[in-house]
PDB file of N, CA, C, O and CB in Angstrom:
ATOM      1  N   UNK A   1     -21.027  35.184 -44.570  1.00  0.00           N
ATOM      2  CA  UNK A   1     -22.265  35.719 -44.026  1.00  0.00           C
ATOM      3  C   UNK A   1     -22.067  37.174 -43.583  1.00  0.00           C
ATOM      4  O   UNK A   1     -22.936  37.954 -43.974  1.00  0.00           O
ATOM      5  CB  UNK A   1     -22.752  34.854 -42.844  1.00  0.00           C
ATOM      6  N   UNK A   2     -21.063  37.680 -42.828  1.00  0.00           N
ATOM      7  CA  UNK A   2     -20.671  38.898 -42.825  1.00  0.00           C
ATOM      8  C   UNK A   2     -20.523  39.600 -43.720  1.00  0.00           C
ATOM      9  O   UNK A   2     -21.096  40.689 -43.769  1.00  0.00           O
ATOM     10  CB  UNK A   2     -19.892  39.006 -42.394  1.00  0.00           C
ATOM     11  N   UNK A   3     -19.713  39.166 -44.669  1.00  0.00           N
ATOM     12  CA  UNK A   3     -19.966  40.367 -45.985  1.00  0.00           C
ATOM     13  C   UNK A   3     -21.145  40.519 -46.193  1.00  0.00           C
ATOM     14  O   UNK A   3     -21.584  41.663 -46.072  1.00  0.00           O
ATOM     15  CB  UNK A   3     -19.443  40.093 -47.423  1.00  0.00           C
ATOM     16  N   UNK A   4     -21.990  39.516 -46.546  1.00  0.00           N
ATOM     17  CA  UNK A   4     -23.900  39.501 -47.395  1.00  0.00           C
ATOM     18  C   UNK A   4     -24.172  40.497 -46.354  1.00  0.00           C
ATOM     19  O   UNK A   4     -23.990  41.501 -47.043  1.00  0.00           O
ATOM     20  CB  UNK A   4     -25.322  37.659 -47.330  1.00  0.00           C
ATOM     21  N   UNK A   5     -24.475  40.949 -45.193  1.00  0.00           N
ATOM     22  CA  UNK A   5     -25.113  41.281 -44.446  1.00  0.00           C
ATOM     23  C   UNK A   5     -24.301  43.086 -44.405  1.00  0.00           C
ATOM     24  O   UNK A   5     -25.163  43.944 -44.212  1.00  0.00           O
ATOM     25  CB  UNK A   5     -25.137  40.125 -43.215  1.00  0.00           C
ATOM     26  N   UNK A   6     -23.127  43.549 -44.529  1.00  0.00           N
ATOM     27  CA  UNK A   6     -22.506  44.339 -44.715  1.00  0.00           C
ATOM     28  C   UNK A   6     -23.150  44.935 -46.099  1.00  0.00           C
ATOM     29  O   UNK A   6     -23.894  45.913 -46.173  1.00  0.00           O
ATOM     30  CB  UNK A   6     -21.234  43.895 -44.585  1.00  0.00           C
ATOM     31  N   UNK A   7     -22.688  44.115 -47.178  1.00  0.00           N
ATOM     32  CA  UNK A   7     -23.302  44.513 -48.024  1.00  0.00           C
ATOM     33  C   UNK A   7     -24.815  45.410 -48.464  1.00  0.00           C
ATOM     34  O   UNK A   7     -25.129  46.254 -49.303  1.00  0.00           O
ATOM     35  CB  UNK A   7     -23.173  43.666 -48.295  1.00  0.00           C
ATOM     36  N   UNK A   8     -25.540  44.601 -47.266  1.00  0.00           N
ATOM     37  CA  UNK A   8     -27.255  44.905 -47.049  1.00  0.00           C
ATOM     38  C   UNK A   8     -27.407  46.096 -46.690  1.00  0.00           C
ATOM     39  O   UNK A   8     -28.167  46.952 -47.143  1.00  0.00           O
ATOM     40  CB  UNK A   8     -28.061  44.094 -45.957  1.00  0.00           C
ATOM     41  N   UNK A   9     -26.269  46.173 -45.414  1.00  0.00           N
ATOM     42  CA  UNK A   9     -26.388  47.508 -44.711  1.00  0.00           C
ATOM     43  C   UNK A   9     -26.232  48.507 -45.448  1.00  0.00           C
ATOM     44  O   UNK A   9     -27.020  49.450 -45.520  1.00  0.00           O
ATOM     45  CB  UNK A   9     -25.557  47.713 -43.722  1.00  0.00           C
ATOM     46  N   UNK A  10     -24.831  48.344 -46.278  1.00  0.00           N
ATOM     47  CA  UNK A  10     -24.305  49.516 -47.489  1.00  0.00           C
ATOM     48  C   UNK A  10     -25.263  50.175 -48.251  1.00  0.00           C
ATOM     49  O   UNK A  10     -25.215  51.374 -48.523  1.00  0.00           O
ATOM     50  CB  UNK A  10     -23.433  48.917 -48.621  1.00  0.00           C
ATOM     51  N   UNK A  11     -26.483  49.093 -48.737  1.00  0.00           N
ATOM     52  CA  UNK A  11     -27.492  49.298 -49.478  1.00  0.00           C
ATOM     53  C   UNK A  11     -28.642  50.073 -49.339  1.00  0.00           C
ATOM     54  O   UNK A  11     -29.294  50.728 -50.152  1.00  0.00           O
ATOM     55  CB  UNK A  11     -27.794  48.418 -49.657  1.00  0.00           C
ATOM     56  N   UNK A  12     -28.771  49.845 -48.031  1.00  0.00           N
ATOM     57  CA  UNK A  12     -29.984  50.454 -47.497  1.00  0.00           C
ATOM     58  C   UNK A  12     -29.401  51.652 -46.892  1.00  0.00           C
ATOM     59  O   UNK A  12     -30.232  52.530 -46.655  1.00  0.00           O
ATOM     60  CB  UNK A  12     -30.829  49.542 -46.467  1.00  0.00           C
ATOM     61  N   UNK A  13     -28.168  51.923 -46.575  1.00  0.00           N
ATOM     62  CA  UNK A  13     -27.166  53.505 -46.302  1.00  0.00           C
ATOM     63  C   UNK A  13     -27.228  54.643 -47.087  1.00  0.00           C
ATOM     64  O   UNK A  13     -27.136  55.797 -46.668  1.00  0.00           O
ATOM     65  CB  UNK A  13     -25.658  53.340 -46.445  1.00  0.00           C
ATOM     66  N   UNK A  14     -27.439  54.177 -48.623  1.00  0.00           N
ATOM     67  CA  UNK A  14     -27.451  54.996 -49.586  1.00  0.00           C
ATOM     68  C   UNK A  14     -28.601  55.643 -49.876  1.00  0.00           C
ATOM     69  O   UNK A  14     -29.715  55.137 -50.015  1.00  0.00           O
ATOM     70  CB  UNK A  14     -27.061  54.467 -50.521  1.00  0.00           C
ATOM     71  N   UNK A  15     -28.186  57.172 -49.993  1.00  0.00           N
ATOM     72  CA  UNK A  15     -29.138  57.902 -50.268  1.00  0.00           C
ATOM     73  C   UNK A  15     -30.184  57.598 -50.920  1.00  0.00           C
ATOM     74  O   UNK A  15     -29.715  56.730 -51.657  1.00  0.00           O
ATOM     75  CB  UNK A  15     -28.788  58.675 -50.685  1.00  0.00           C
ATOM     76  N   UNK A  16     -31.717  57.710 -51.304  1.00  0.00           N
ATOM     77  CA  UNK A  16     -32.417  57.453 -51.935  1.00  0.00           C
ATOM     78  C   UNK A  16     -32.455  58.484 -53.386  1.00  0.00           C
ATOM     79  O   UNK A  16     -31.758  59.435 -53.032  1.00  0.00           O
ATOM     80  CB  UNK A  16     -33.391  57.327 -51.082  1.00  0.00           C
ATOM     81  N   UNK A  17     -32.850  58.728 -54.620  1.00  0.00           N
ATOM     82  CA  UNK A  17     -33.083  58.901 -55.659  1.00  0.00           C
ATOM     83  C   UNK A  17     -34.163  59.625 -55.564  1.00  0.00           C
ATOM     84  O   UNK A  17     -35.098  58.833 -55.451  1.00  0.00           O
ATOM     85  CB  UNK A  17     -33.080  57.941 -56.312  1.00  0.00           C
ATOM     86  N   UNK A  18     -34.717  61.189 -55.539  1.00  0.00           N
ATOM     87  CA  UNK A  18     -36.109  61.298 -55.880  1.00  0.00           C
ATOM     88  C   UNK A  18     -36.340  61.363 -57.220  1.00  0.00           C
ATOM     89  O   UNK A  18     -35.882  62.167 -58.032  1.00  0.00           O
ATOM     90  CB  UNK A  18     -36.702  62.366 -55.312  1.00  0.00           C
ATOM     91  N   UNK A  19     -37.182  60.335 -57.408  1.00  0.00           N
ATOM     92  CA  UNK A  19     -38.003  60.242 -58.893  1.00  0.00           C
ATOM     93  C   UNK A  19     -38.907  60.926 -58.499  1.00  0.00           C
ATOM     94  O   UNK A  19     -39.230  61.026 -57.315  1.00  0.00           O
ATOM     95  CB  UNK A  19     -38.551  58.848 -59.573  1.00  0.00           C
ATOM     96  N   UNK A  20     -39.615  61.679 -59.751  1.00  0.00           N
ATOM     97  CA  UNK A  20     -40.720  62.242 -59.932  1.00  0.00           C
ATOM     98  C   UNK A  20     -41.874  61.344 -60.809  1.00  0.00           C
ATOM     99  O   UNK A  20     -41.444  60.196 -60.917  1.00  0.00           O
ATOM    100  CB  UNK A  20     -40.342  63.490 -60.518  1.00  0.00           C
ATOM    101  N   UNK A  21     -43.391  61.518 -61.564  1.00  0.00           N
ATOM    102  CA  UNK A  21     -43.941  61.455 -62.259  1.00  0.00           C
ATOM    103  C   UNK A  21     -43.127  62.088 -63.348  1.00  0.00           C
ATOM    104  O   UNK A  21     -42.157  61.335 -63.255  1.00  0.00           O
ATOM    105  CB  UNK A  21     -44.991  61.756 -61.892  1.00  0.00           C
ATOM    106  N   UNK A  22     -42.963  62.511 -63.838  1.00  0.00           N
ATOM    107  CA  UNK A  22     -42.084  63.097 -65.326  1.00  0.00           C
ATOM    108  C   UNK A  22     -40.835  62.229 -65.825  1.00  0.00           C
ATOM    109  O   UNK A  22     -40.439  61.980 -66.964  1.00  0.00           O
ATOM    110  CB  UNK A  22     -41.337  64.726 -65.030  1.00  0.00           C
ATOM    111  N   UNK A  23     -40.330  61.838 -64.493  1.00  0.00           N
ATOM    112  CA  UNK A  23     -39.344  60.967 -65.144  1.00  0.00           C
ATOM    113  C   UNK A  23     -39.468  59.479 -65.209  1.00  0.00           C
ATOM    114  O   UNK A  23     -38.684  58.701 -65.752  1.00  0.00           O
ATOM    115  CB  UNK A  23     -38.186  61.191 -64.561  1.00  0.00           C
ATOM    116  N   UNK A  24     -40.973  59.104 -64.344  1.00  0.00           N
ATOM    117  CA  UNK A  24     -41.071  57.743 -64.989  1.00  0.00           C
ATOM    118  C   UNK A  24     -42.317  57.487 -66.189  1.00  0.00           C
ATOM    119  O   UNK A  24     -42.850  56.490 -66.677  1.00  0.00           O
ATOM    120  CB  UNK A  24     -41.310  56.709 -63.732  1.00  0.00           C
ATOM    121  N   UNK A  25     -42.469  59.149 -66.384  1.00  0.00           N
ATOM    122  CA  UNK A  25     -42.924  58.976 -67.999  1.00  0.00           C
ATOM    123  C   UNK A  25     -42.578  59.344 -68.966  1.00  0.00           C
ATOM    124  O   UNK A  25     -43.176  59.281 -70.040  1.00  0.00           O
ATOM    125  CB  UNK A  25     -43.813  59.260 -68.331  1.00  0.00           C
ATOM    126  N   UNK A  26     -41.346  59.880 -68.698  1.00  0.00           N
ATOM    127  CA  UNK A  26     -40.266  59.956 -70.351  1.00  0.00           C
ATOM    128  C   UNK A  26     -39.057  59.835 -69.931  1.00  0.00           C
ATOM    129  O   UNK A  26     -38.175  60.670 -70.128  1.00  0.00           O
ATOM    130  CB  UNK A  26     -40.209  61.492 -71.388  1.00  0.00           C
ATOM    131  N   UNK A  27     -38.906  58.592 -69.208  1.00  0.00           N
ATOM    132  CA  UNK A  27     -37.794  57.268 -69.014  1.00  0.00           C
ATOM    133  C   UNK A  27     -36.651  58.322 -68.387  1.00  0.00           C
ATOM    134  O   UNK A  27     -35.467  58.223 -68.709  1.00  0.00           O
ATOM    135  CB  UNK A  27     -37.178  56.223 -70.807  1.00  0.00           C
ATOM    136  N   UNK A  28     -36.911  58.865 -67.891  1.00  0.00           N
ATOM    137  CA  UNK A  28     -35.817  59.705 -67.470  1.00  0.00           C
ATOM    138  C   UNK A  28     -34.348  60.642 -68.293  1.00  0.00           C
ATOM    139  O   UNK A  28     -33.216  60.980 -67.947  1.00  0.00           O
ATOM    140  CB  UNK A  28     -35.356  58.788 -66.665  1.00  0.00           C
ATOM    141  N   UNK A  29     -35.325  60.786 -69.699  1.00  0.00           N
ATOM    142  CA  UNK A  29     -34.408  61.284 -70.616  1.00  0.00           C
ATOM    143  C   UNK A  29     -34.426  62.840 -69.854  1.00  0.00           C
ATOM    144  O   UNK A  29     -33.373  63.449 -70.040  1.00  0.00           O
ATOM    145  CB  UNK A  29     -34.930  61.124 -72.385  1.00  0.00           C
ATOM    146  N   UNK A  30     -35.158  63.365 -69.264  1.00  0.00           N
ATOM    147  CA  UNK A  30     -34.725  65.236 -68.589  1.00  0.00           C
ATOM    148  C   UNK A  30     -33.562  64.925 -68.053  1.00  0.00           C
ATOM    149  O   UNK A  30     -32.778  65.861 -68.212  1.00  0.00           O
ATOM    150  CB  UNK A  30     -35.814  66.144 -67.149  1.00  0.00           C
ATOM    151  N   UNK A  31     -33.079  64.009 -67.473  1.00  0.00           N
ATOM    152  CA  UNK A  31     -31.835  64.282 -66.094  1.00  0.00           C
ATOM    153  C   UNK A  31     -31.240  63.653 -66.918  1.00  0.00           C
ATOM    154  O   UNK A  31     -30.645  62.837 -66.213  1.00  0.00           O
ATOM    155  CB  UNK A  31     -31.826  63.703 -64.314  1.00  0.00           C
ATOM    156  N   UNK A  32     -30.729  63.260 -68.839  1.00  0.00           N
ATOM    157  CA  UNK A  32     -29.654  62.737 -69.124  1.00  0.00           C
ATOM    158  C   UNK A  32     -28.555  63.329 -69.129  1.00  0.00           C
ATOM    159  O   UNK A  32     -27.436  62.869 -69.357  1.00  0.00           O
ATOM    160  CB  UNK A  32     -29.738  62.300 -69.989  1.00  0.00           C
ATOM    161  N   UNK A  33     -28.963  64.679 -68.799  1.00  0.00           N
ATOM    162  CA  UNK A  33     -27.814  66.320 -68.896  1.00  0.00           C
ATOM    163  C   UNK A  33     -27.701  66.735 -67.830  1.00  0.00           C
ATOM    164  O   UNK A  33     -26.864  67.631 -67.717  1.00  0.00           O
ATOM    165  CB  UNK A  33     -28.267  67.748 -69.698  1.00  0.00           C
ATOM    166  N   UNK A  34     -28.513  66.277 -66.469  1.00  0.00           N
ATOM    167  CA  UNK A  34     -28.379  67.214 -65.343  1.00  0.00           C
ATOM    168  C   UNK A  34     -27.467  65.598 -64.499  1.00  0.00           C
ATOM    169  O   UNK A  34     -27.921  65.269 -63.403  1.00  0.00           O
ATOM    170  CB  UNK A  34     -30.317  68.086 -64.536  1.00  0.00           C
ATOM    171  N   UNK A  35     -26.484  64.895 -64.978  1.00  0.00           N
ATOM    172  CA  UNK A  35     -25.830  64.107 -63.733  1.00  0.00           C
ATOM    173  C   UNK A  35     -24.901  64.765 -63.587  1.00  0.00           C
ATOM    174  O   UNK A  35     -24.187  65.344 -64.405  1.00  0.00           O
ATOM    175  CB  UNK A  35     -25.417  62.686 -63.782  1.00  0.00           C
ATOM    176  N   UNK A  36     -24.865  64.683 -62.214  1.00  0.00           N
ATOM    177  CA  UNK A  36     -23.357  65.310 -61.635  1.00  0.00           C
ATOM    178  C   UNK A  36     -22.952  63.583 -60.435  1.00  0.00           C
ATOM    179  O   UNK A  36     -23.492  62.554 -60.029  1.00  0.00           O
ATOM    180  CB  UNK A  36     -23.741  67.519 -60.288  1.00  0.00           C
ATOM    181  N   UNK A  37     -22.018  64.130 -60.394  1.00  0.00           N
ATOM    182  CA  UNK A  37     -20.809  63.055 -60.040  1.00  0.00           C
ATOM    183  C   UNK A  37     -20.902  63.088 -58.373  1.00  0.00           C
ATOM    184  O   UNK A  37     -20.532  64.053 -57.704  1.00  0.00           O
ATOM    185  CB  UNK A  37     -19.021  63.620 -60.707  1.00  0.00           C
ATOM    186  N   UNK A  38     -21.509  61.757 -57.780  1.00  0.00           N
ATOM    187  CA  UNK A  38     -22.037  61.771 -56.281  1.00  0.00           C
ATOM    188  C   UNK A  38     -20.652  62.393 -55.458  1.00  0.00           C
ATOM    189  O   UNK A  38     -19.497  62.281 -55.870  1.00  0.00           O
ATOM    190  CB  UNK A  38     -22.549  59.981 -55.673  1.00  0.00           C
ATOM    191  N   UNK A  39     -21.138  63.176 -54.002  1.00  0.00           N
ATOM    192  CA  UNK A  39     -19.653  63.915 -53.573  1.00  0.00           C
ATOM    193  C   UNK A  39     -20.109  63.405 -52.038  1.00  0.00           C
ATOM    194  O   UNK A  39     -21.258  63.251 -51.625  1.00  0.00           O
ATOM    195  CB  UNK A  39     -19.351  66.052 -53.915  1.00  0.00           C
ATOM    196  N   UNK A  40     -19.133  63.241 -51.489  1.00  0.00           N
ATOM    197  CA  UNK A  40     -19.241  63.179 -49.336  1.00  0.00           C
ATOM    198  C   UNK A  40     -19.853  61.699 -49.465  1.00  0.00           C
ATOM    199  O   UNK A  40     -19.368  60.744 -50.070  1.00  0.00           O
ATOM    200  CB  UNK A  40     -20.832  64.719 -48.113  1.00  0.00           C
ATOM    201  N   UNK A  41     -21.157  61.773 -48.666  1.00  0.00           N
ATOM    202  CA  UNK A  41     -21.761  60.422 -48.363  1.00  0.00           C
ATOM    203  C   UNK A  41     -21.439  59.663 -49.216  1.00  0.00           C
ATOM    204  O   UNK A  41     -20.559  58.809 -49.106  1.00  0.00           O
ATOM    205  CB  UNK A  41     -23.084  60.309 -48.251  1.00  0.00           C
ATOM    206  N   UNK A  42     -22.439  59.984 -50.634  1.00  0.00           N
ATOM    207  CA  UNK A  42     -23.090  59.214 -51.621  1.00  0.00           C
ATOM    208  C   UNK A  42     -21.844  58.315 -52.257  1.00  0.00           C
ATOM    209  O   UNK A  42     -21.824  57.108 -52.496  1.00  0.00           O
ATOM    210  CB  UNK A  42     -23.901  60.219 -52.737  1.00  0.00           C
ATOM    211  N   UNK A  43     -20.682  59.447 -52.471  1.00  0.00           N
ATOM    212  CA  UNK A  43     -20.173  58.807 -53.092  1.00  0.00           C
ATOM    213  C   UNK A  43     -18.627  57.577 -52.460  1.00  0.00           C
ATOM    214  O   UNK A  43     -17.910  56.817 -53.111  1.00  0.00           O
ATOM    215  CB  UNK A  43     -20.039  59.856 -53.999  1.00  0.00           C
ATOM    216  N   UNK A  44     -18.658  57.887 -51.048  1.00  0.00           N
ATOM    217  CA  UNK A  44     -18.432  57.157 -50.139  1.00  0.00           C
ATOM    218  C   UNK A  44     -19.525  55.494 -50.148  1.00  0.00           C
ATOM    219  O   UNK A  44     -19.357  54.274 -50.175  1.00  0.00           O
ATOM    220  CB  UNK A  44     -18.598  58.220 -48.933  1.00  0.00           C
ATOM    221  N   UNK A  45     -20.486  56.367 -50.113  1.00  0.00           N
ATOM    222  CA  UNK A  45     -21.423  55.070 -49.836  1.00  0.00           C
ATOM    223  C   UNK A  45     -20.971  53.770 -51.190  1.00  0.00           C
ATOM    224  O   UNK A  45     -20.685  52.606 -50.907  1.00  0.00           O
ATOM    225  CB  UNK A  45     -23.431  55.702 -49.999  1.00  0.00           C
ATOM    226  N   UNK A  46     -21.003  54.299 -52.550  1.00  0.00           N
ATOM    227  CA  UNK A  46     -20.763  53.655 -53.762  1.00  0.00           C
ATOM    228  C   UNK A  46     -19.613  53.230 -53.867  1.00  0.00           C
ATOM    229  O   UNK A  46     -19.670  52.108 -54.370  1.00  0.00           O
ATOM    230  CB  UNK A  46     -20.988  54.315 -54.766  1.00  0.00           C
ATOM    231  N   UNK A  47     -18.060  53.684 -53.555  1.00  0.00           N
ATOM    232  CA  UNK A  47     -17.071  52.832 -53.086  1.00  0.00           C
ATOM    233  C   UNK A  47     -16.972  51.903 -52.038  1.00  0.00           C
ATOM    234  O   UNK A  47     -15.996  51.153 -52.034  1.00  0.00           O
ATOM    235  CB  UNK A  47     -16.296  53.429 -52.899  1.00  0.00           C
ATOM    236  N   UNK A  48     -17.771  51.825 -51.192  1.00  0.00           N
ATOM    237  CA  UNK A  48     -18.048  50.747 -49.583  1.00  0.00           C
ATOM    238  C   UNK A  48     -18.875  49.751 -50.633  1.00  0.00           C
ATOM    239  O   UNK A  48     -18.253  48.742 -50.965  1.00  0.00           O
ATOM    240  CB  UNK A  48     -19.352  51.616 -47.743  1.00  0.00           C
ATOM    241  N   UNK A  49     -20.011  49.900 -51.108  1.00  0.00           N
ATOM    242  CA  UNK A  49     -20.864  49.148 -51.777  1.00  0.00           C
ATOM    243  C   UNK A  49     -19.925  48.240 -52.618  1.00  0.00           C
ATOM    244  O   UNK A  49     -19.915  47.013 -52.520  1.00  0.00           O
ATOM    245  CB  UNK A  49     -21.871  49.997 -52.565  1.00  0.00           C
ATOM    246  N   UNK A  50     -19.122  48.979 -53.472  1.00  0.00           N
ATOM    247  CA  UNK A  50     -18.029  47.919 -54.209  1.00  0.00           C
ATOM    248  C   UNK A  50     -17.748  47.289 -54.275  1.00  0.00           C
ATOM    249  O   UNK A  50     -17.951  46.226 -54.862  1.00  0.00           O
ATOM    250  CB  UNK A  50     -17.330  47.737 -54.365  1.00  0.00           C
ATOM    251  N   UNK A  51     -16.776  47.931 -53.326  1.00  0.00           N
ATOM    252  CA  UNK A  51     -15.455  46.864 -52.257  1.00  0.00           C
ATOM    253  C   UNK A  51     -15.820  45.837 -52.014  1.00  0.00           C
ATOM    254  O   UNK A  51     -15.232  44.782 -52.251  1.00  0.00           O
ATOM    255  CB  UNK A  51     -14.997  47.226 -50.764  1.00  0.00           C
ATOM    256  N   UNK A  52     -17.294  46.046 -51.283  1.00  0.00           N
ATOM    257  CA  UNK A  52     -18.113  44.952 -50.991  1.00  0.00           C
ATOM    258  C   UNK A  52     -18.301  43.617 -51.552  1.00  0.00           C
ATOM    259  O   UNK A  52     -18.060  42.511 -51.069  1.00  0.00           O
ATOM    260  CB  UNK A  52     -19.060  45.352 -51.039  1.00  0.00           C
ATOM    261  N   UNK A  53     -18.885  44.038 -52.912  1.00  0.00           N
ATOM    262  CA  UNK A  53     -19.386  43.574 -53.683  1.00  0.00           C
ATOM    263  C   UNK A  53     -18.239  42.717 -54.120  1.00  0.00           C
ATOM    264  O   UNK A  53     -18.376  41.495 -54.066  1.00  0.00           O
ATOM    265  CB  UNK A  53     -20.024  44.416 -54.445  1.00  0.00           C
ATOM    266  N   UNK A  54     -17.213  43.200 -54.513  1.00  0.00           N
ATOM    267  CA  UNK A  54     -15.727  42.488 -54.852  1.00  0.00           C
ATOM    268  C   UNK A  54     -15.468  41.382 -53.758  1.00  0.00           C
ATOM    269  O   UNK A  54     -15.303  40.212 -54.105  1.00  0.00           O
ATOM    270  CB  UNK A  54     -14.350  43.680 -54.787  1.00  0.00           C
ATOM    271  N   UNK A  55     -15.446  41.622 -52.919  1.00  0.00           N
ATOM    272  CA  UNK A  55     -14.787  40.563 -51.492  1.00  0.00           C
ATOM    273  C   UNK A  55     -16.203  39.550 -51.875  1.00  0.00           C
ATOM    274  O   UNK A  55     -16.032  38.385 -52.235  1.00  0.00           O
ATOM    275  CB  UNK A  55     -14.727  41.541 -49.211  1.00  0.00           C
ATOM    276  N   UNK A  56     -17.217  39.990 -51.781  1.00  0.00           N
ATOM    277  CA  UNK A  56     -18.271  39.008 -51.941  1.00  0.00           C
ATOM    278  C   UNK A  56     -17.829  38.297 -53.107  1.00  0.00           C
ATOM    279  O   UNK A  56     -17.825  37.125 -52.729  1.00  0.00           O
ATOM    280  CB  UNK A  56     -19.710  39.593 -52.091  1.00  0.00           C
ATOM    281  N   UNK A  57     -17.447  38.323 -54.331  1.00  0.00           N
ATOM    282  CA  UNK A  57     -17.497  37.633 -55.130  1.00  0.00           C
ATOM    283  C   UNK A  57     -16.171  36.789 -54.974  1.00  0.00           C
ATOM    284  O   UNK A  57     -15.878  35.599 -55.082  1.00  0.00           O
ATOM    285  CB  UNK A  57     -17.787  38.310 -56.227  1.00  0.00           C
ATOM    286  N   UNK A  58     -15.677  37.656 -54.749  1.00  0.00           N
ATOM    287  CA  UNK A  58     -13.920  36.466 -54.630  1.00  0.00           C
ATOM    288  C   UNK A  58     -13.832  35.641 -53.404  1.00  0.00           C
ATOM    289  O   UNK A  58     -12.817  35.001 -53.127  1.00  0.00           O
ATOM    290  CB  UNK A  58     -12.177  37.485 -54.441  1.00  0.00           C
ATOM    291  N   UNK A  59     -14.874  35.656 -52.686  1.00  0.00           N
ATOM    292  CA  UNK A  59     -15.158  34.752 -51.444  1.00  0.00           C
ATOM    293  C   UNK A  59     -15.888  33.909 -51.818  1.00  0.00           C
ATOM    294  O   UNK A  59     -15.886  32.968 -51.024  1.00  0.00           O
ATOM    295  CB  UNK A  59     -15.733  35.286 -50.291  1.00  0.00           C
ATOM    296  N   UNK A  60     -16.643  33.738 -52.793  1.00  0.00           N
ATOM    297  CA  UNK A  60     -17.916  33.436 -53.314  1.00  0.00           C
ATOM    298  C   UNK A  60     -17.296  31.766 -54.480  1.00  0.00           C
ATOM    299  O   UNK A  60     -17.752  30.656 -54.757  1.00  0.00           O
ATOM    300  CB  UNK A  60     -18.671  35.220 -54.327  1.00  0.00           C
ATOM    301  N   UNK A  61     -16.388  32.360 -54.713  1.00  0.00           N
ATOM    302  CA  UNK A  61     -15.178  32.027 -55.900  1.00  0.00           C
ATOM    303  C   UNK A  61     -14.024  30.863 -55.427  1.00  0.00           C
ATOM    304  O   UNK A  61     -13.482  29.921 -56.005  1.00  0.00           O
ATOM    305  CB  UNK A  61     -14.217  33.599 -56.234  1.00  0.00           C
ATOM    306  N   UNK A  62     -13.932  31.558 -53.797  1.00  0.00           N
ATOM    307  CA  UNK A  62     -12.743  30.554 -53.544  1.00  0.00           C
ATOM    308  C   UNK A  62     -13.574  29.286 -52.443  1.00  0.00           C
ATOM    309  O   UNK A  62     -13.271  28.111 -52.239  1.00  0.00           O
ATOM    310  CB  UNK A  62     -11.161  31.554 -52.630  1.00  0.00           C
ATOM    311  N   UNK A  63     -14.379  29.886 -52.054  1.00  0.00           N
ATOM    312  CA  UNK A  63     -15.225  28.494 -51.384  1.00  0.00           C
ATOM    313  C   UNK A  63     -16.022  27.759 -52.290  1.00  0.00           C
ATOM    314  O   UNK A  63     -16.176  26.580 -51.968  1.00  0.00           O
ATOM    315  CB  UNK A  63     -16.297  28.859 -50.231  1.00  0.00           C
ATOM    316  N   UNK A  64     -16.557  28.117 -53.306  1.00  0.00           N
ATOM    317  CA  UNK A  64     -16.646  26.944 -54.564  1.00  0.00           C
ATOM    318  C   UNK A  64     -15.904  26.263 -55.252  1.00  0.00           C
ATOM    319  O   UNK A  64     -16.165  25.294 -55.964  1.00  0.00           O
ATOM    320  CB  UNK A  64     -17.068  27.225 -55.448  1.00  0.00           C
ATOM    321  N   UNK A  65     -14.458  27.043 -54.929  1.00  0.00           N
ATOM    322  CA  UNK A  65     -12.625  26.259 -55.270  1.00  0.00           C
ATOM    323  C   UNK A  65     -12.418  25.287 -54.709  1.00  0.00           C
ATOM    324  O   UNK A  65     -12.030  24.177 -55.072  1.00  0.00           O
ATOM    325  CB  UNK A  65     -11.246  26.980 -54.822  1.00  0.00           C
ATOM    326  N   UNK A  66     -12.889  26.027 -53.074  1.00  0.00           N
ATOM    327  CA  UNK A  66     -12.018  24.850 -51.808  1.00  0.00           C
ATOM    328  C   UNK A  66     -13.576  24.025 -51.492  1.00  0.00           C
ATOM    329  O   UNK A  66     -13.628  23.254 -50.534  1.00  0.00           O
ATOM    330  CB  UNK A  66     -11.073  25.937 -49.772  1.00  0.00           C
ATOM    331  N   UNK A  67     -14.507  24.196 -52.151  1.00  0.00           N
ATOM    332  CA  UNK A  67     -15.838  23.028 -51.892  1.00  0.00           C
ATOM    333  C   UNK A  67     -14.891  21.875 -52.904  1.00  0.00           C
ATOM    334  O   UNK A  67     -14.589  20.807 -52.372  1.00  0.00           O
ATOM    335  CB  UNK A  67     -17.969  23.629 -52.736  1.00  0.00           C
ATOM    336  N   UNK A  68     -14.463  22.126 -54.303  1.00  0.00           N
ATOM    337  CA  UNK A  68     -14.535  21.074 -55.513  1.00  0.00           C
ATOM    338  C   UNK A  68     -13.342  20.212 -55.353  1.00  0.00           C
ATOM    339  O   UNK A  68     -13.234  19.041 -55.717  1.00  0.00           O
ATOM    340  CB  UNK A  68     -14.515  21.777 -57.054  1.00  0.00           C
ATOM    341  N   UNK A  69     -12.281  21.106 -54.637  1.00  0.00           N
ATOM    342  CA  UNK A  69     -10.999  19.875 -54.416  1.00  0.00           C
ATOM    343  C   UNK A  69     -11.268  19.498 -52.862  1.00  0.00           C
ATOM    344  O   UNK A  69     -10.570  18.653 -52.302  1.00  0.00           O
ATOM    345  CB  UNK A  69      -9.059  20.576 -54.656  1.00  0.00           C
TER     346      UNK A  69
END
């Protein structure tokens, strides 16, 4: 329950995305040339999110192990 809820937080931590009108009408092919590589927060935030995400699943994994024996 701590991780899920960690996880949540991580989620809602992360910077938001401004979309425009232009890019949700030509699928966002303008910015297929303008990504650059998240730096400080963002990209802090996306390794925490991970990690996360990892412990969640291998927790997820071994209590459906130790539910079956």
């Amino acid at each position: 329950m701590i991780v899920s809820v960690l996880i949540i937080i991580a989620v809602m931590m992360q910077p938001a995305k401004n979309d425009n009108a232009s890019t949700a009408l030509s699928g966002g092919a303008a910015d297929l040339f303008n990504k650059q590589k998240p730096r400080g927060f963002e990209a802090f935030m996306q390794k925490v999110t991970a990690v996360l995400g990892v412990i969640f699943f291998v927790l997820s994994l071994a209590l459906v192990y130790l539910s079956s024996h």
